[in-house]
Each structure stands twice: as C-alpha cells, then as structure tokens.
C-alpha positions in Angstrom: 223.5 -13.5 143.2 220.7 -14.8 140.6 218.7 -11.6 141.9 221.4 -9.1 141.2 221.9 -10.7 137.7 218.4 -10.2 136.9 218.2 -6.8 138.3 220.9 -5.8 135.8 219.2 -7.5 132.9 216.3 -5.3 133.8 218.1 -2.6 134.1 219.7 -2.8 131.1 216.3 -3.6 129.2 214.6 -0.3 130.3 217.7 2.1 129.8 217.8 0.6 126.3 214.0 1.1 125.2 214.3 4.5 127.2 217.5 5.7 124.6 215.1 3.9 121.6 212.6 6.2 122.6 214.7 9.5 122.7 216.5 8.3 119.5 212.9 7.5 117.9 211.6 11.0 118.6 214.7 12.6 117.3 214.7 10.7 114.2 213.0 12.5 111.2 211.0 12.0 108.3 213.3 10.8 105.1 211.2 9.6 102.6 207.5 9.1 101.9 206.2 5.5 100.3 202.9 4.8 99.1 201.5 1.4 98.5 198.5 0.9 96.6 197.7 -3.0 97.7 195.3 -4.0 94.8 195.6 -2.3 91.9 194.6 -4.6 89.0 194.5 -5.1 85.5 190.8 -3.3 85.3 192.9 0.1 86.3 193.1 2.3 89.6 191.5 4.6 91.5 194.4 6.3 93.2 197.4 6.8 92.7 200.6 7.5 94.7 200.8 10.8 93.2 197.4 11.5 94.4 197.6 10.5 97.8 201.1 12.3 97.9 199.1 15.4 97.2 196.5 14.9 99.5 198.9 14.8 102.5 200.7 17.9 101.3 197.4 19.8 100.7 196.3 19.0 104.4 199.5 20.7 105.7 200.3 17.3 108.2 204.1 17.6 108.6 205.9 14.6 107.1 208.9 15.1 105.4 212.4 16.5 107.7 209.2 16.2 110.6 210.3 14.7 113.7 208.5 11.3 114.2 206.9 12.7 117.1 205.1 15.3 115.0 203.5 13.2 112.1 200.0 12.7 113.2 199.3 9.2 111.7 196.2 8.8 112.7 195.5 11.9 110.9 196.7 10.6 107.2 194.5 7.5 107.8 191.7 9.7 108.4 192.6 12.1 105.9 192.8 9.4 103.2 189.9 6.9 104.4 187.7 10.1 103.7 187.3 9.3 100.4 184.7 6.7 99.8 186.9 4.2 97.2 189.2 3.6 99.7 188.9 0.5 101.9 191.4 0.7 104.5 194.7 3.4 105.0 197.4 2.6 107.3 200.4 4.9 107.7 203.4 4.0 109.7 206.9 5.2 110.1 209.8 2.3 109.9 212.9 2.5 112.1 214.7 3.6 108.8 212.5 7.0 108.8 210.3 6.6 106.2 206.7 6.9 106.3 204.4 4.9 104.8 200.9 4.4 103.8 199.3 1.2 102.7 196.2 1.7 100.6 193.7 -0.9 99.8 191.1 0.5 97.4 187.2 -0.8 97.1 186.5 -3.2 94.0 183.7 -1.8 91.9 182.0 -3.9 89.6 180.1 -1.6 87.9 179.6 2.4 87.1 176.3 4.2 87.6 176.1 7.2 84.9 172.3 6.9 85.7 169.7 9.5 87.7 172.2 12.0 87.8 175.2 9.8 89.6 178.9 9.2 88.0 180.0 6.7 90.9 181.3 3.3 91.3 179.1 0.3 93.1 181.1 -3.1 94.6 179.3 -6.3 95.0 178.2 -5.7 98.2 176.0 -2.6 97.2 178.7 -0.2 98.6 178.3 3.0 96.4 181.4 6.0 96.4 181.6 8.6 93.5 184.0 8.2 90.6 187.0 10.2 91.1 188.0 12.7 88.7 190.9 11.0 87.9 190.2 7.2 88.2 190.7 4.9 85.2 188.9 1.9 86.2 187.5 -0.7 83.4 184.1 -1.7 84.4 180.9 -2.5 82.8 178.5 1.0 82.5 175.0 1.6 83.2 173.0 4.1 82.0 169.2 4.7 81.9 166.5 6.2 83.4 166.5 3.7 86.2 165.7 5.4 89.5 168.1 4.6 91.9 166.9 3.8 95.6 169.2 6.5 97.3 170.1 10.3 96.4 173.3 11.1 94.1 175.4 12.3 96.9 175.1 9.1 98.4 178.6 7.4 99.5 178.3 4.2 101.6 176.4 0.6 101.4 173.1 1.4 99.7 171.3 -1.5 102.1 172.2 1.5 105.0 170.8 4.5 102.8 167.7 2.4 102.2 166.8 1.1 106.2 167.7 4.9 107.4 164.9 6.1 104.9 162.9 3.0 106.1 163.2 3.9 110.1 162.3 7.7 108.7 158.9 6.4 107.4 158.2 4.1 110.3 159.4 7.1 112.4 156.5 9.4 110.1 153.9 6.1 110.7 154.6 6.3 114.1 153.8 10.3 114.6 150.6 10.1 112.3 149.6 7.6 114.9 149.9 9.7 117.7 147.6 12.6 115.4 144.1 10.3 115.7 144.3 10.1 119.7 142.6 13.3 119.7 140.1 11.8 117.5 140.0 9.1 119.5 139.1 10.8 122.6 136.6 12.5 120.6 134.7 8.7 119.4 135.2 7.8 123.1 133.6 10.7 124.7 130.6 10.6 121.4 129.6 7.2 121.9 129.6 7.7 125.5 126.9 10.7 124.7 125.4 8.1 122.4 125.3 5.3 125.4 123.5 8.8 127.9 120.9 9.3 125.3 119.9 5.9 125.1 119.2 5.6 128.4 117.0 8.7 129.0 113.2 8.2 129.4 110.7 10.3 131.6 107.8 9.2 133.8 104.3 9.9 134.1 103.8 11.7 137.3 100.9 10.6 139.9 98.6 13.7 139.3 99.9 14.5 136.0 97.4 15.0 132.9 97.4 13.4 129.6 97.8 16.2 127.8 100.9 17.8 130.0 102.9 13.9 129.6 102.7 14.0 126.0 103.9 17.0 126.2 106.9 16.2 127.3 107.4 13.3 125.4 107.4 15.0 122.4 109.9 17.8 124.1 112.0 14.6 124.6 111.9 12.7 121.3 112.9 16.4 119.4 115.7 16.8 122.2 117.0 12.9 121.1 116.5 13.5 117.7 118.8 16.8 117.4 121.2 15.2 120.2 121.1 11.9 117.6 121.9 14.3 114.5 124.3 15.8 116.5 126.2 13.0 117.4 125.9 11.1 114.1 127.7 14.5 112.8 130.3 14.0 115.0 131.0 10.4 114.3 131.3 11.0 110.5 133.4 13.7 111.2 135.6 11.7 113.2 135.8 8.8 111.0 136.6 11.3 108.6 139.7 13.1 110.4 140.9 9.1 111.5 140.6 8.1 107.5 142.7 11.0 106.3 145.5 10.2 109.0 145.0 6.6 107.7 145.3 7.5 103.6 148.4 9.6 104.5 150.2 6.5 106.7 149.1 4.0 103.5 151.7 6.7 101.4 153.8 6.6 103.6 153.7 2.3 103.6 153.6 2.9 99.9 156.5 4.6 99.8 158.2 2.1 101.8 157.2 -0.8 99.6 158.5 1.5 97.0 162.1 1.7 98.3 162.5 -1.8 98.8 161.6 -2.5 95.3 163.8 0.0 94.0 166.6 -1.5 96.4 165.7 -5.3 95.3 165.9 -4.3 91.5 169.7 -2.3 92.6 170.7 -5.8 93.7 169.4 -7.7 90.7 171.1 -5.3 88.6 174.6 -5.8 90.4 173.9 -9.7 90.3 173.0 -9.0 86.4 176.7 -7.6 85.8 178.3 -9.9 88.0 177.1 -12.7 85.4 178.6 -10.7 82.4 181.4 -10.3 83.8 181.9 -13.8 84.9 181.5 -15.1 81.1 184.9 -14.1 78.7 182.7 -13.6 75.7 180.1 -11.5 77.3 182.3 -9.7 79.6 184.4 -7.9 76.2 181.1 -8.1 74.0 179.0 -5.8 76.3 179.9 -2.3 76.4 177.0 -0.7 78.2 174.1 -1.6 80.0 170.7 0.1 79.9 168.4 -0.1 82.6 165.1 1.8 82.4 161.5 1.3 84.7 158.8 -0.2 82.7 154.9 1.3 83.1 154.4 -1.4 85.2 157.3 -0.3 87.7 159.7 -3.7 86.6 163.5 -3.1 85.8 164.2 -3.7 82.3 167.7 -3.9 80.6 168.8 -3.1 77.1 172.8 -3.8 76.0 174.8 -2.0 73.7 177.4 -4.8 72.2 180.5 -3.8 71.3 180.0 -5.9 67.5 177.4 -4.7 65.1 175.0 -1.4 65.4 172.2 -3.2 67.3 170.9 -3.2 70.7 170.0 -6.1 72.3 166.6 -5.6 74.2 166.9 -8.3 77.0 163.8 -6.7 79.3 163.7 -8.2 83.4 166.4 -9.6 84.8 164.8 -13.3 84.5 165.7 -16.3 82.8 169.3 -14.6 82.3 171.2 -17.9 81.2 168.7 -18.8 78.7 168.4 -15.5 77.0 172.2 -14.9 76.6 172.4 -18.6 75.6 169.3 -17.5 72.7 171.4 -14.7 71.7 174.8 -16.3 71.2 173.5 -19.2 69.2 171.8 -16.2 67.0 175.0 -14.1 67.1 177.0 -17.6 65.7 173.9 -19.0 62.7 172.6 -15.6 62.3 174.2 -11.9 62.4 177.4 -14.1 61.1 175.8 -15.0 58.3 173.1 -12.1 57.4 175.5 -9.4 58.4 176.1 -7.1 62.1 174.6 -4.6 60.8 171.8 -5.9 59.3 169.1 -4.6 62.4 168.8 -1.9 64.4 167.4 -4.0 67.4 167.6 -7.0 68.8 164.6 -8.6 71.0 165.1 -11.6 73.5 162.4 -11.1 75.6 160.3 -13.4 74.4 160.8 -17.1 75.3 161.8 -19.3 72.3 162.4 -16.6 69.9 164.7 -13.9 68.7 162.8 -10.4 67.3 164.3 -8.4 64.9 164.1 -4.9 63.7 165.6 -3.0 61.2 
C-alpha cells in the first residue's frame, strides 16, 4: 500500500514539472528590468537606457518572445562585452519578465594621458570611458608613457607579462641564431687543435738542404692556416656579439616595461591616498604625471583653490609632502593670498619653493 502511495506522489511530481515546463515555454516576454547593482554617488557608467538599447540593437528577441526563444546567455555576453562591466546576469522570473543584473567596475581614476580616455580600478584593470559615462574621479594627464597600447581593455599586469613572454619568446629565438656560429667556433678551434699538432720528420737519406726546405713550406702553410683561422674566430665572435647586443635590447626593453608597469601602480596607490583624505580628495582636480630625464615618474597637481600648481615630483615621502603643503596652504597662501604664485614646489625636504 506504502508503495502505491509513493508511486502516486511520483507520479504526480513529474506530470506537474512536465505541465510547468509546457506552461514555462508558452509564457512570453512582458516586461524588461534592468538593475544596475552599484551605482554610486561618484556617478555611472551605464545606464538602463543604455543597456535597453544594446539588447534591441543586437536583434535578441525579448519582449512578446516566448521564454524558449530569449537567448540569455547571449545578453550576458552581449553586455559583459564592454570592458566597465563586471558581471551581467539575465534571467526571466515566473511572472515573465526578464531581467538583467549589472554590476559595473569601480574606477578610481581616468587616464587622458598618451593618447587614452579610459577608466583604471585599483586592481590595475584598464576599460575605455564610455561616451556617455558620468563618473567623478580624480584625472590624469601628462606625458607619462603608459606600459600598454591605448586600445588596451583588461588588467594591465596581463598586457605587461604577455609583452614580457613576447621578449623572452624573441631572447629565446636570437639564441637559436648563434648555433650556427657556434658550430663554426667548434669546427675552428678543432682546425686550431689539427695545426698544432703537425710537424714533419727528417727522413734517413734526406739532405739538409731538402728538410729545411720543407720546414719552411710548413711554417708559411701554419702561418696562413693561423691567419686564417684567427679571421675566422673574430668573425665569429663578432656575429655571436651582435646576436648578444640585440638580446641586451631586448632585456632592456623588458626592464623597461616593468618600470613603466611599477610607476602605473605607484600612480594608482598615489590617487588612492588622495582620495582617501576629505580635504585632498575635493582640493585636487587633476593630476600631472610626466617622465623625468632620468626616466623617474614625477607628479604635478592642479588644486581646485588658487592659480598655482603644486609641483610634488616622485611618488616618495607622500604623507610628508601633503602634510608640508597643508600647513603652507593654512600660515601661508591664507594669509599672502591664492593667487599670489604661479607654482608651488614640495620637492625638496623641509621646504616649500615658490614662484611667481
């Protein structure tokens, strides 16, 4: 009896998710909802509307659709294309609405440097600005040369060991060019180990005259078979140093890169600090960071009070250079005026330069 009860509970179970299924894939597409999970105060870089266009634009049917014809999958992809969005999920609730839950990438600063206009989080992850994003972060400008091309969209730490395996991948191949030359210093100093060894004999009958001779035939023989060989060893110590001068480039260029990337993440650990202070966080408006001649990264700020520019040079010593300049800002520019210079020097420890 317990067995025939269960049967029919069974039965019952799969005849009902069988008629949810045919009801489900009738059901149709009544309303579209977009969530954007963390918009903030510091503004957006999407927006409903936008996402609501993307979806029509790439001609996925949605709304008056059957359920069984949205491609979901498809809207994810479609919208986790563009790089400021972290994470899309779409999904369609039982009342026949579909919905998409967006969680958008937290910049923390903009890049309007080297021929870029694109956003940059904390974690060095680097998507272009959209056209239409309003987002209230601190700028940088400059001449600073970024370590990864303008079209760049992804972590820059990626960009920058790609480039590094292309270099050890060019190291590598310039390697495999001096085995010829190799071969070459093998097979010479073998010729240099045969010459060494030959010498003549005086034969039992032979004249005087006849052995010297052929000594002398001999000597000139190793002398032009010397001259030869000396020839050949410069010129392969030549074709090995060339190979050798073009991998140091290449090792240059590598150091290169990963100085460029180590002054990137200085520079997102500089704003990070601004933006962690209240005062400094409304005070700075732009951020200027340029290459010195001797290849450091040096930062100038534009405040928002006054006409100055503060000239704060290498990210160093941060904490006591803003603290320099505030106590000047509060017993100096309050007193002598904001616009009183036209720059404002921290570099140097222990004192503040001016310039009008």
């Amino acid at each position: 009896m317990l067995a025939l009860v269960w049967a029919a509970v069974v039965a019952y179970i799969v005849c009902a998710a069988s008629a949810a299924r045919a009801r489900r894939a009738a059901q149709t597409v009544r309303g579209i909802v977009i969530d954007v999970t963390d918009s903030s105060s510091q503004g957006h870089l999407v927006s409903s509307r936008q996402v609501r266009e993307w979806i029509a634009r790439s001609g996925i049917p949605t709304l008056g659709a059957k359920v069984s014809e949205v491609n979901l999958a498809g809207i994810e992809e479609l919208i986790a294309r563009n790089g400021f969005v972290d994470e899309a999920n779409a999904y369609i609730t039982y009342g026949g609405e579909l919905c998409v839950d967006i969680s958008q990438r937290r910049p923390v600063l903009r890049l309007l440097t080297d021929g870029m206009n694109a956003y940059v989080t904390s974690r060095g992850y680097v998507f272009a600005a959209p056209a239409r994003s309003s987002l209230y972060v601190p700028v940088v400008t400059g001449s600073f040369r970024l370590p990864f091309p303008a079209s760049w969209t992804g972590f820059a730490k990626d960009c920058i060991e790609a480039e590094k395996r292309k270099i050890d991948e060019r190291i590598a191949e310039l390697e495999r060019e001096k085995y010829p030359f190799y071969k070459r210093e093998r097979d010479n100093d073998e010729n240099i180990r045969a010459l060494r060894r030959m010498r003549i004999k005086k034969g039992w009958f032979e004249r005087e005259e006849a052995f010297a001779g052929r000594v002398r035939e001999l000597r000139a023989k190793k002398e032009a078979l010397r001259r030869r060989y000396r020839y050949e060893e410069r010129l392969v110590g030549e074709g090995i140093a060339r190979i050798e001068a073009r991998q140091e480039a290449e090792r240059a260029k590598q150091k290169k890169l990963e100085k460029s990337y180590e002054d990137f993440c200085k520079l997102i650990t500089f704003v990070e600090f601004v933006e962690s202070d209240d005062f400094w966080r409304s005070e700075v408006v732009q951020i200027v960071a340029s290459t010195s001649d001797s290849g450091a990264l040096e930062v100038a700020l534009v405040p928002r009070s006054g006409t100055h520019t503060v000239l704060f040079g290498r990210i160093e010593r941060v904490e006591e250079k803003f603290d320099k300049l505030l106590r000047f800002y509060r017993h100096g520019l309050n007193h002598l005026g904001w616009d009183r210079y036209r720059t404002v020097d921290v570099r140097y420890a222990g004192q503040v330069v001016c310039r009008k």
